[in-house]
matplotlib code that plots the C-alpha trace (Angstrom):
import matplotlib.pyplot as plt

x = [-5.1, -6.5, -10.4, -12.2, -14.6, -12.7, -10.3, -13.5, -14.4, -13.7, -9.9, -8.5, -5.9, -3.1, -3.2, -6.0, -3.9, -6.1, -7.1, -6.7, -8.9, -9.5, -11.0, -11.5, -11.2, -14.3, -14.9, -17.6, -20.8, -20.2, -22.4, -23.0, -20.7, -20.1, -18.3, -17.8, -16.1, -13.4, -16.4, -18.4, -20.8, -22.1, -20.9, -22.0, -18.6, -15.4, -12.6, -10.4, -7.5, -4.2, -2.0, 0.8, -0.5, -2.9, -2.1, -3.4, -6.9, -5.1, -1.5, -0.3, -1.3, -2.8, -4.9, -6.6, -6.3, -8.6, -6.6, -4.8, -3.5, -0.6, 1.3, 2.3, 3.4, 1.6, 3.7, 1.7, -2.6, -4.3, -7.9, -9.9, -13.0, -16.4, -18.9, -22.3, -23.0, -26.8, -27.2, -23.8, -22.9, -19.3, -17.9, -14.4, -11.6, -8.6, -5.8, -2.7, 0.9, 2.4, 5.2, 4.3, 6.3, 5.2, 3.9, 0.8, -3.0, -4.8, -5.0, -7.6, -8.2, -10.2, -13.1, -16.2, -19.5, -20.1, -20.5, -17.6, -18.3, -14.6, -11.0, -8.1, -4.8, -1.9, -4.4, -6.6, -9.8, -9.9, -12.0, -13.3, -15.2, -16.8, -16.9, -17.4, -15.1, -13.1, -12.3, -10.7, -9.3, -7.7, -5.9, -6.2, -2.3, -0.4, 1.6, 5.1, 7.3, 9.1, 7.1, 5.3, 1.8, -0.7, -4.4, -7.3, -10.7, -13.8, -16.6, -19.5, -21.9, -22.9, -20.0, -20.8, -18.5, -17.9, -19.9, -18.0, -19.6, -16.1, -13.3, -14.2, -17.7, -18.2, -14.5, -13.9, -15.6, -18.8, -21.3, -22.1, -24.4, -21.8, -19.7, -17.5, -15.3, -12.8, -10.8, -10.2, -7.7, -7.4, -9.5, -11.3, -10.0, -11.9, -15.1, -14.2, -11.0, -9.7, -6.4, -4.1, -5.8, -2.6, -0.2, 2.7, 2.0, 2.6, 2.5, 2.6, -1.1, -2.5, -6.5, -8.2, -11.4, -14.5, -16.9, -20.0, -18.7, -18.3, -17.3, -13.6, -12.0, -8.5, -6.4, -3.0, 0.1, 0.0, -2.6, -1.2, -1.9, -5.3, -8.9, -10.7, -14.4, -16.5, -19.9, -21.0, -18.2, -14.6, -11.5, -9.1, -5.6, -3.5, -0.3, 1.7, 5.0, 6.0, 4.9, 2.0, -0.2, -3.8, -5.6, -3.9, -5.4, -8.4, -10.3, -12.6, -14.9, -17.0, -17.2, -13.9, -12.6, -8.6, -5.6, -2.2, 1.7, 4.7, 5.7, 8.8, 10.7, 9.6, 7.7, 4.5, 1.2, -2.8, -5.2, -8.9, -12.1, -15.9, -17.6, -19.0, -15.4, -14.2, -12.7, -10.3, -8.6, -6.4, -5.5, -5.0, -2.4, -0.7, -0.2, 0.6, 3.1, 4.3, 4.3, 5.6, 8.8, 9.1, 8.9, 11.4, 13.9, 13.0, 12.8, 14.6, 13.6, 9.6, 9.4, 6.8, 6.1, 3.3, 1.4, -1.6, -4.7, -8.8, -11.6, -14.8, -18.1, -18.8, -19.3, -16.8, -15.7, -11.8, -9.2, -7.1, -3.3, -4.1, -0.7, 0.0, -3.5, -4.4, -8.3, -10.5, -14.1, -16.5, -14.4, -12.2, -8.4, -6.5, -2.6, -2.0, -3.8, -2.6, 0.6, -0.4, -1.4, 1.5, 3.8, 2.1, 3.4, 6.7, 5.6, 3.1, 2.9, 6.9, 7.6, 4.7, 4.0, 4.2, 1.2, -1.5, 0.1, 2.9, 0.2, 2.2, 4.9, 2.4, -0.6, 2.5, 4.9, 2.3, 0.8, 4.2, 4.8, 1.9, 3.7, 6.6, 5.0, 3.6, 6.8, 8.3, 5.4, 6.5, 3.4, 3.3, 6.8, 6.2, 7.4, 4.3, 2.2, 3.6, 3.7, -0.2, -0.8, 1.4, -1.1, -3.6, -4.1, -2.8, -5.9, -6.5, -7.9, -4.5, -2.2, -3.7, -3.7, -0.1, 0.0, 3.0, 0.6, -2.5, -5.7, -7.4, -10.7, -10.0, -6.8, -7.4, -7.4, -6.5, -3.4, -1.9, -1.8, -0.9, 1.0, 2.9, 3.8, 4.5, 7.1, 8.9, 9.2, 10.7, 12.9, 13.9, 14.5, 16.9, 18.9, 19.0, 18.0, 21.1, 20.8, 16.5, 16.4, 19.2, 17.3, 13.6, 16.4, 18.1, 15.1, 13.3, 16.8, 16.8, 13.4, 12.6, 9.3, 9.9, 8.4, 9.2, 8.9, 9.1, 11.9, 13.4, 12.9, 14.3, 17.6, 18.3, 17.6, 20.2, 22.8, 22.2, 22.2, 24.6, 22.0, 20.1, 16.9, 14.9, 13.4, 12.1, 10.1, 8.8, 7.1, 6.1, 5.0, 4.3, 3.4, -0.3, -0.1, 1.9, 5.7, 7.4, 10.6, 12.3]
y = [-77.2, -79.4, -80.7, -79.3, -81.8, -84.8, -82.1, -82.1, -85.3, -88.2, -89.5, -93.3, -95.5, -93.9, -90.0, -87.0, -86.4, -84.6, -86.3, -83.6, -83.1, -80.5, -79.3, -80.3, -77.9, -76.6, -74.6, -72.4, -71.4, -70.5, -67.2, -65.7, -64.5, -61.1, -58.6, -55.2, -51.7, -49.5, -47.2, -49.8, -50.5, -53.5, -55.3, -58.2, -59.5, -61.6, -59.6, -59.9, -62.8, -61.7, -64.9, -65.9, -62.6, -64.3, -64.7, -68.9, -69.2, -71.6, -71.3, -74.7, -77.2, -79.9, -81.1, -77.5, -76.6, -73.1, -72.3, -69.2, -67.6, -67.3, -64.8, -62.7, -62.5, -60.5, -58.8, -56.7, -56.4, -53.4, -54.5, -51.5, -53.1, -52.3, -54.3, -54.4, -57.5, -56.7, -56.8, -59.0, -56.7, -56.3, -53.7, -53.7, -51.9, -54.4, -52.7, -55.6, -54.8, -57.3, -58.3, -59.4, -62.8, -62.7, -60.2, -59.6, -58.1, -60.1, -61.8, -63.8, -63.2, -65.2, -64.3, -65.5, -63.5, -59.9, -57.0, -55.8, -52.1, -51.2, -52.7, -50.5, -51.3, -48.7, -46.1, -46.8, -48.3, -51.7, -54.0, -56.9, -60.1, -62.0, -66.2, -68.3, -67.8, -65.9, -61.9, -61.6, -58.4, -57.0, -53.3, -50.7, -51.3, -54.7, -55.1, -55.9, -59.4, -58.1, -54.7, -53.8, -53.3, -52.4, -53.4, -51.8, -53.8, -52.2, -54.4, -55.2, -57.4, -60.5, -63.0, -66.8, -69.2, -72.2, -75.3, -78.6, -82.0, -83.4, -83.0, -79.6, -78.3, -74.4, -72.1, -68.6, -65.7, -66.7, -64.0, -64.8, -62.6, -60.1, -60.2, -62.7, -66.2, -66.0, -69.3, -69.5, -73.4, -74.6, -71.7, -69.4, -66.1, -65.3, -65.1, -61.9, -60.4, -60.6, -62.4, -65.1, -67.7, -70.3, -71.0, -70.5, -67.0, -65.4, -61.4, -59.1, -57.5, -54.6, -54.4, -51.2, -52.7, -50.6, -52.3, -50.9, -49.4, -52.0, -54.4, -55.1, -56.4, -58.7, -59.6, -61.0, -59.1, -56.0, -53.4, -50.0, -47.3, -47.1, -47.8, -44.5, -44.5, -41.8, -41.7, -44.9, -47.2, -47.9, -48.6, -50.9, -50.8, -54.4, -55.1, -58.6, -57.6, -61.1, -63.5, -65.0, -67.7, -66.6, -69.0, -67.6, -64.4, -63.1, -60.2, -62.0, -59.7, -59.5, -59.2, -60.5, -60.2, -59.6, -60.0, -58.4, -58.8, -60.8, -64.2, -64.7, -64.6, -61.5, -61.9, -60.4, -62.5, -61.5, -63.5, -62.5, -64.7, -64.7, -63.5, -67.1, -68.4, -65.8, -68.5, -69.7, -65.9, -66.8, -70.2, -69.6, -66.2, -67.9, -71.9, -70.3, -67.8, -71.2, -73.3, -70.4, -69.7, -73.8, -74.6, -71.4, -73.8, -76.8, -75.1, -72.4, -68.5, -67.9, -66.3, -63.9, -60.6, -62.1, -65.3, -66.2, -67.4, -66.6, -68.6, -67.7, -69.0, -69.9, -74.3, -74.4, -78.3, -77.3, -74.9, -73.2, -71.5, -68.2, -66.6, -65.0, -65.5, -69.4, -69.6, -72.1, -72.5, -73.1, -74.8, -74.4, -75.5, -78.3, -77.5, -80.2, -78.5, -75.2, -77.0, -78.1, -74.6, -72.6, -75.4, -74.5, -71.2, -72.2, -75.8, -74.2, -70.5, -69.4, -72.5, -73.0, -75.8, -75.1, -77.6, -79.7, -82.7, -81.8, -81.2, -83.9, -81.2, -78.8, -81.2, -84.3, -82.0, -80.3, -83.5, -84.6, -81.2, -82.5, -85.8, -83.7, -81.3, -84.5, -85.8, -82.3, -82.2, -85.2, -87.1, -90.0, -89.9, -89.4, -93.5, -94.4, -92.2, -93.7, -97.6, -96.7, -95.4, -98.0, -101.1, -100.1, -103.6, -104.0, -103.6, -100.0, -97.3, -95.5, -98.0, -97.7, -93.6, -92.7, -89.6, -88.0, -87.7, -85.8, -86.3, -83.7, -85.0, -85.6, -83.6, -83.9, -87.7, -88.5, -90.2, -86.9, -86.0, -89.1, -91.0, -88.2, -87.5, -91.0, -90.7, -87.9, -90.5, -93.5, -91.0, -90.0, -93.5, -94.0, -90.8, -90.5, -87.5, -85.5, -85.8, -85.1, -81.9, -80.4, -81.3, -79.7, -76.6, -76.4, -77.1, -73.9, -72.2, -72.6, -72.2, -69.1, -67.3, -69.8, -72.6, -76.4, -79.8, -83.3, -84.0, -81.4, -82.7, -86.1, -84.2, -82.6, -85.4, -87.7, -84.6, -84.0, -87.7, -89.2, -92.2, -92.8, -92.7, -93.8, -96.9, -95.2, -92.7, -94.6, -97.0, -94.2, -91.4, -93.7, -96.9, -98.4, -101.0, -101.2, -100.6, -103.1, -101.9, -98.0]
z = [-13.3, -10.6, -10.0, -7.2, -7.6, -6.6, -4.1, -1.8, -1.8, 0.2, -0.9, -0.7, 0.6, 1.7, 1.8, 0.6, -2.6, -4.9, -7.7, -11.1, -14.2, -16.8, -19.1, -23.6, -26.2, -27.9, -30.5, -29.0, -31.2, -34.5, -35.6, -39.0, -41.4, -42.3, -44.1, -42.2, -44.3, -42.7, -42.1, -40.1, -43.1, -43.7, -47.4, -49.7, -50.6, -49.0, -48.8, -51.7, -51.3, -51.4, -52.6, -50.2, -47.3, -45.5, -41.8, -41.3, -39.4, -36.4, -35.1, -36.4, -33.5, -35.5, -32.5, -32.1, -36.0, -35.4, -32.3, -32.6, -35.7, -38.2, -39.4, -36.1, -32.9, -29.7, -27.6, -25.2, -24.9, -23.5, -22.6, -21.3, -20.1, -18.5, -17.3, -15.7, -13.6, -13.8, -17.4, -18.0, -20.2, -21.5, -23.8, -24.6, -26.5, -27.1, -28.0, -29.5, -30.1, -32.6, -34.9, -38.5, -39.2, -42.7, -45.1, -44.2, -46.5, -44.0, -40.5, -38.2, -34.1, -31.7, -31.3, -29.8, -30.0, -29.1, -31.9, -33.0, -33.7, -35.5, -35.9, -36.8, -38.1, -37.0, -36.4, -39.6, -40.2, -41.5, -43.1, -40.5, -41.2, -38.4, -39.0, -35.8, -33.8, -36.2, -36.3, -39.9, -40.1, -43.5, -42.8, -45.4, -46.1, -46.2, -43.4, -44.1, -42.7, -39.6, -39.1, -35.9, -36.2, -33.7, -34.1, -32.0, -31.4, -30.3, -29.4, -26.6, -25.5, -23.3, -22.9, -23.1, -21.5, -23.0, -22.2, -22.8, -21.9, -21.1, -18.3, -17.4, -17.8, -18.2, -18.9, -20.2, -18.9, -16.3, -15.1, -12.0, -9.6, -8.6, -11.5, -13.3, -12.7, -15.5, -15.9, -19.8, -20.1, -23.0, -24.9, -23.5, -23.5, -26.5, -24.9, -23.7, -25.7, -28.9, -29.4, -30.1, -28.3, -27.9, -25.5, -28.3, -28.5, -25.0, -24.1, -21.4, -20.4, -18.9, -17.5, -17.2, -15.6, -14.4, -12.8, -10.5, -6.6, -4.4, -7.0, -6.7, -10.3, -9.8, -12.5, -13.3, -11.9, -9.8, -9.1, -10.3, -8.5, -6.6, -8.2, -9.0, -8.3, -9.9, -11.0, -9.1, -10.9, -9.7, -12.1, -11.4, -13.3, -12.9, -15.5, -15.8, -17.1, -17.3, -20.7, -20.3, -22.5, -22.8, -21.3, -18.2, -18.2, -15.4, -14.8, -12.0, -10.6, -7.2, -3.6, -2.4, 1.0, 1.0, 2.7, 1.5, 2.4, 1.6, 2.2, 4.8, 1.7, 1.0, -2.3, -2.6, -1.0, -2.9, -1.3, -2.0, -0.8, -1.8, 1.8, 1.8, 2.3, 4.6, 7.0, 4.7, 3.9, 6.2, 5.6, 1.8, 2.1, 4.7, 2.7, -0.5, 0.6, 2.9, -0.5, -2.9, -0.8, -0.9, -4.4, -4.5, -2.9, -5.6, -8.5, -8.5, -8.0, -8.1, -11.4, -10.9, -8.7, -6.8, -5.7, -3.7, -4.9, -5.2, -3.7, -5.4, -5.1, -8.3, -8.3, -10.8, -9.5, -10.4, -9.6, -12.0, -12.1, -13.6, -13.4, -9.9, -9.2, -9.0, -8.7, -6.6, -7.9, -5.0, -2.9, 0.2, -1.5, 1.2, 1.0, -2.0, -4.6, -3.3, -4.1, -7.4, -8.8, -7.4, -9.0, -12.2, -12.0, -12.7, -14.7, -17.4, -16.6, -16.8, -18.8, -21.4, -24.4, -27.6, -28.3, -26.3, -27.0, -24.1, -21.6, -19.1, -18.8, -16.9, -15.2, -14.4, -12.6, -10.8, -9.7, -8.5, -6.6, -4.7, -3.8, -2.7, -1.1, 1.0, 1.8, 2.8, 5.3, 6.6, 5.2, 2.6, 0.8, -3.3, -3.0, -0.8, -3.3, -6.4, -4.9, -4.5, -7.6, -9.3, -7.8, -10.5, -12.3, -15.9, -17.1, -15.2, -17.7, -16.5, -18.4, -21.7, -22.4, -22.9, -21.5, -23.4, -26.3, -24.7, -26.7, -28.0, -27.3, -23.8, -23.0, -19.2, -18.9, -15.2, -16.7, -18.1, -14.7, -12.6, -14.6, -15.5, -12.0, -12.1, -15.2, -13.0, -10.0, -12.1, -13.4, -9.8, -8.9, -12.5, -11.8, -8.1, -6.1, -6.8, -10.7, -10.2, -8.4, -10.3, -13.7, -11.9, -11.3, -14.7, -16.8, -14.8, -15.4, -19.1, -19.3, -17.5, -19.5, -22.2, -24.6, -24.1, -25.6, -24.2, -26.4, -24.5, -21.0, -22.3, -23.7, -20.4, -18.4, -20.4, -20.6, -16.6, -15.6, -18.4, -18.4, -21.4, -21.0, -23.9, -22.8, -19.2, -21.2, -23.9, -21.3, -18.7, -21.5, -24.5, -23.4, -23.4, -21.2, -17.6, -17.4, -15.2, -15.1, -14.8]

ax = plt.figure().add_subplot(projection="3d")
ax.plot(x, y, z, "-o")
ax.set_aspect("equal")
plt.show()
C-alpha cells in the first residue's frame, strides 16, 4: 500500500519519491447478540459448548486477537453478489470450501453487519449466532479433524466501511454514487463477505457480481466469459485461481473507462479509469505493463495472469495492491507508486505474512522497488535516495519505531515503510549486488504463493551471502535509535 495523499503532493530534496502510509486495524461496530435455529428462528439460549471443538474466535495473531478464526482452513469462496448503488444495498450468498484442522461442533467467521438470513454446513441448516463482528456458526453434525466441509452464508444489507482515525481513514467496502471502492488492508473484507479475515489463511475466489446496466463490476483475476445483462442488470463473472489473502479481494464497481491487451512481454494488461480520470487510461496500462515486465526481470516471473491497475474517483488519499488489480483512490498514480503496488504483487500478494508484525516484508520492499525503479530510469540511484533518507537527525521520529516489529496501533508508521527500504539497501551495500538480486530472486523462488517470516529473510540472506548478518538487522529492523554502521 502506498498514500495518495502525500503521492500528490509537493515532494522534497532530491526526487518525487512517494512517501507511503496505511491503514490501523479496527474492530468495526459491534451489534447485538443473537442466537439464530437451523430453521431461521430466533432462540433465547447460547449454543451449547462442546469441550475441546470450538474453532478459536481469532487466527492466533496476538496483535489482532479477533482477526480471523481457528480451527480451518479456506480453500476456495464463491461470492454471488448483487447490488443496488441507489439504495447501497448488498445481498450476498457466500459460498466457503474448507478443511477442518481440528474436530470441529463449532466455528466463528468475520463478519460485520448485514442480516444473515441462513448458514448451512454441507448442505444442512445450522445454527448461527451473530456477536460483533462475529458469525458463530455450529452445524447440525460435528465436523471431523481433516474433513472437507463446505459452509453456505446467505445474508444482505447496507455495507459500512470501516472508519479508523489512524494511518488510513475509511477501508472495506465504500458506496459511492455509482457503486462501490473496495480496498479491505488490514480487515476489511468482512464488511461485505463472510470469511477468514487474515492474511494466514489464503484461497482462490470466484465473483458472480450483478450490478444495474451500465455499471461495470471488476474484480480480482480474469473476467470469465462475457457479462450477461437481462432485466436491466448485467452479471459479471471474474475468478483468481491463484492464493490470495483477503484483504486483497475487490469487487469495485462503477463507470470505468477501459483499455485491454498485453504488456511487450506478453502478460495480460486491465486498466480501467473513473471518466473523471480519462487522461490517465493511457498512461496507467501503458507504465504498469512497462513496470510489470521490469520487476519480471528483478524478481523473478510475475506470478499472476494479469496486472494493471484502477483509478477511481473516490478521495481515498492512498492506493492499494489488490491482487492483479492495484487500486488508486482519487488520484492520478506518477510511475513510483505504480511501482510500489505492482512490486507488492510479488512482496505481499504471492508472498504473504503470517502476522502484522512482518509488515516490513511487504510496505519495505515495495518502498525500495520504488528506489530501484528510480535508478533503472536513470533518476536518483537507491544510494542518493537512501543517503537522503539517512540525514534524518538522531532524534527523527524514524529512528525510534523499529520497524521489524509493526505496531498494531499504528501498523503503517512511515518507518515500516522507509526504513525498511532502507534495511534492504544496507543489506545491498553488505552483500554486494551479485549476492542482493539473487536473494530478491530466490526468496520469490521459494516463496511463490506462500507465507513468510523475517526470520526467514535473515536465514536466506546469510545462506545466500555467507555473511552473518545479525548485527545489520538488529540495528536496521530492531533498533530505536540511528544505526551508524551496516
Amino acid at each position: 500500500m502506498a498514500s495518495g495523499r502525500l503521492a500528490i503532493a509537493a515532494t522534497a530534496v532530491l526526487i518525487g519519491t512517494i512517501g507511503t502510509a496505511g491503514c490501523s486495524a479496527s474492530r468495526g461496530d459491534s451489534g447485538p447478540s443473537s442466537v439464530v435455529a437451523a430453521g431461521g428462528t430466533v432462540g433465547s439460549a447460547a449454543p451449547q459448548r462442546h469441550g475441546g471443538k470450538i474453532g478459536a474466535p481469532g487466527i492466533g495473531d496476538p496483535d489482532f486477537p479477533t482477526d480471523g478464526n481457528g480451527g480451518y482452513d479456506v480453500g476456495h469462496y464463491r461470492l454471488e453478489l448483487d447490488y443496488e448503488p441507489g439504495r447501497k444495498h448488498l445481498s450476498g450468498v457466500a459460498g466457503i470450501d474448507a478443511k477442518a484442522t481440528q474436530d470441529l461442533a463449532r466455528f466463528n467467521l468475520d463478519l460485520s453487519g448485514f442480516k444473515v438470513s441462513q448458514v448451512t454446513v454441507n448442505g444442512t441448516a445450522a445454527r448461527f449466532e451473530r456477536s460483533g463482528d462475529e458469525l458463530v456458526v455450529t452445524p447440525a453434525k460435528t465436523i471431523a479433524d481433516k474433513a472437507a466441509f463446505t459452509v453456505e452464508v446467505t445474508y444482505a444489507g447496507e455495507p459500512k466501511p470501516v472508519r479508523n482515525s489512524s494511518n488510513l481513514g475509511t477501508y472495506g467496502f465504500i458506496p459511492t454514487s455509482d457503486g462501490a471502492f473496495v480496498t479491505c488492508q488490514p480487515n476489511g473484507a468482512r464488511t461485505w463477505f463472510p470469511g477468514n479475515d487474515h492474511p494466514a489463511d489464503k484461497a482462490r475466489y470466484d465473483f458472480e457480481i450483478t450490478v444495474p446496466e451500465g455499471v461495470t463490476a471488476l474484480a480480482n483475476g480474469e473476467l470469465v466469459g462475457s457479462p450477461s445483462t437481462s432485466g436491466g442488470r448485467t452479471t459479471y463473472t471474474w475468478r483468481e485461481t491463484h492464493p490470495m489473502a483477503s484483504y486483497l479481494a475487490t469487487v469495485t464497481m462503477g463507470r470505468f473507462e477501459m483499455r485491454e491487451g498485453r504488456t511487450p512481454a506478453g502478460i495480460r494488461n486491465v486498466a480501467a479509469v473513473d471518466p473523471r480520470y480519462s487522461d490517465s487510461l493511457n498512461e496507467l496500462y501503458t507504465l504498469s505493463g512497462k513496470i510489470t515486465d521490469y520487476w519480471s526481470t528483478v524478481f523473478g516471473p510475475y506470478p499472476f495472469s494479469s496486472t494493471g491497475g484502477v483509478i477511481d474517483d473516490f478521495p481515498a488519499g492512498y492506493a492499494l495492491e489488490n491482487q492483479t488489480k492495484p487500486m488508486y483512490g482519487g488520484f492520478d498514480p506518477g510511475d513510483d507508486i505504480i511501482a510500489h503496488e505492482l512490486a507488492h504483487q510479488w512482496f505481499g500478494d504471492s508472498m504473504s505474512i503470517r502476522r502484522w508484525k512482518d509488515l516490513w516484508l511487504n510496505e519495505g520492499f515495495a518502498t525500495y522497488a520504488e528506489w530501484l525503479w528510480s535508478e533503472h530510469k536513470g533518476n536518483a540511484s537507491a544510494e542518493r535516495i537512501f543517503r537522503a533518507r539517512y540525514s534524518a537527525g538522531a532524534d527523527a521520529a524514524i529512528w525510534k519505531y523499529a520497524p521489524g516489529r509493526a505496531k498494531p496501533d499504528d501498523l503503517f508508521n512511515d518507518a515500516v515503510y522507509t526504513r525498511g527500504g532502507m534495511t534492504l539497501h544496507a543489506l545491498r551495500q553488505r552483500i554486494g549486488d551479485p549476492a542482493f538480486f539473487k536473494l530478491l530472486k530466490t526468496w520469490n523462488a521459494e516463496h511463490k504463493y506462500g507465507y513468510v517470516t523475517t526470520e526467514e529473510f535473515v536465514a536466506l540472506a546469510e545462506k545466500i551471502s555467507g555473511k552473518q548478518l545479525d548485527n545489520l538487522f538488529d540495528a536496521w529492523l530492531f533498533g530505536t535509535k540511528k544505526p551508524t554502521t551496516w
